[in-house]
Every structure is written in C-alpha cells, then in structure tokens.
N, C-alpha and C positions, 0 to 999 in steps of 0.2 A: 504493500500500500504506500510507502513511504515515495516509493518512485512514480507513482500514479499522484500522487500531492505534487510532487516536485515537476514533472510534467502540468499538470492543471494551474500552476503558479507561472512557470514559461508560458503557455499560452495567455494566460490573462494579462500577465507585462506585455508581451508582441501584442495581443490586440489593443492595449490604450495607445501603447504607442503608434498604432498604425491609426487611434482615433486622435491621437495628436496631432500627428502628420499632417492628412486630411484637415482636421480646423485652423491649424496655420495657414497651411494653402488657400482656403476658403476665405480668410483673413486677407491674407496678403494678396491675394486676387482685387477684394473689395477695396484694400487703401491703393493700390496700386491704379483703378483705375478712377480714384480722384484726386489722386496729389497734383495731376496737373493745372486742377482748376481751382488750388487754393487759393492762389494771386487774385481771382479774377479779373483776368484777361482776355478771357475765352466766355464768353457769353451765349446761350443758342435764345435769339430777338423770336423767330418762328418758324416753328413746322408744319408742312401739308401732306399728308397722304395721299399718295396718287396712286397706289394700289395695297397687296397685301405685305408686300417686302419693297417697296423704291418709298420713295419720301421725298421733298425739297426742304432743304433748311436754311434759314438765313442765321448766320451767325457774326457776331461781333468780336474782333481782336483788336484789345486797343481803342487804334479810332479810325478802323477800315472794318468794314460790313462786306461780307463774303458770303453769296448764294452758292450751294453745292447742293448736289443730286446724290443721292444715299439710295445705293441698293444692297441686298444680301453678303456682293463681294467686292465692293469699291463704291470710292467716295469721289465724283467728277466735279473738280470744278465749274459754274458755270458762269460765274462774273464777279465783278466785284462795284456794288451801288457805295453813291457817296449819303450822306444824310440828307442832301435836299432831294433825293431821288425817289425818296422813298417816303410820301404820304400817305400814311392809309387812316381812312374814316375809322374811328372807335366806333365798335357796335357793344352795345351794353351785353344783350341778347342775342345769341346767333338763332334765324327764323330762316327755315330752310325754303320760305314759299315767297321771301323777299327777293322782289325783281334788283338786278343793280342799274341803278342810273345812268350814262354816259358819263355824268359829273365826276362821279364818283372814280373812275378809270383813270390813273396817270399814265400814261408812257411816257420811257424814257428815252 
C-alpha cells in the first residue's frame, strides 16, 4: 500500500501542476493582450459589421484616425480620415425603419 500512497501523491502534485500551468497561460494570454492599450493610444472610435466574421473599424492612434477592414485572417488597411472628415449625426436611439437624409451623408 505504501507505494500505491506514494504513486497517488505523484499524481496529484503532476496534476496541480499541470492546473498551474494552464492558469498562468490563461493569465498571461489575458494581460498580454492588453498591455498595449495601457497608454491609451490606440482607441477603437467605431465598429460595423458587414457580415458574420469581416467588420470595419475606425480607430484612433494619437491624432491620426485609421479605417481598417477586419476579417477572420487579416487586418486591411483602408484609409486614413482626418477629424474634419468625419461628421457623423449622434443618434440617441438607433431605429432601424429611419430613412437617412441626403443631409445627413458626408463625402469625402
């Protein structure tokens, strides 16, 4: 019995440690992918869904506004607006039956 104890002691060390492992990694996974945005530097202004895996987002660096296309395996640039380029009306309520105006449209 004494080696049946000592084997059941082995295993139960190797498994915390393998449950240690694992929460580390889980750990350093999560701070790893926000220590770049401690500064804030890196701002996301807005996102649009345009399917179930692509997106556009506008993001701020600084003081240059960057539009990129985001899908499952790459990130495209697709311009870069200054701040007067970009007006957009505050909707209190998003109302999905609201017509938009031509006003309302900027182009740049």
């Amino acid at each position: 019995m004494d080696s049946l104890s000592q084997f059941g002691q082995i295993m139960l060390a190797l498994g915390g440690i393998v449950v240690l492992i694992l929460g580390l990694g889980f750990i350093a996974k999560r701070v790893q992918g926000t220590a770049g945005l401690m500064n804030g530097q890196l701002k996301v202004l807005e996102s649009v869904h345009l399917g179930t895996k692509e997106r556009v987002v506008l993001l701020q660096a600084g003081k240059q506004r960057l539009l990129v296309g985001v899908t499952a395996t790459q990130i495209t640039p697709l311009g870069e607006l200054a701040e007067k380029q970009l007006e957009l009306p505050q909707i209190d309520e998003p109302d999905a039956n609201r017509d938009i105006e031509q006003s309302e449209v900027v182009v740049a």
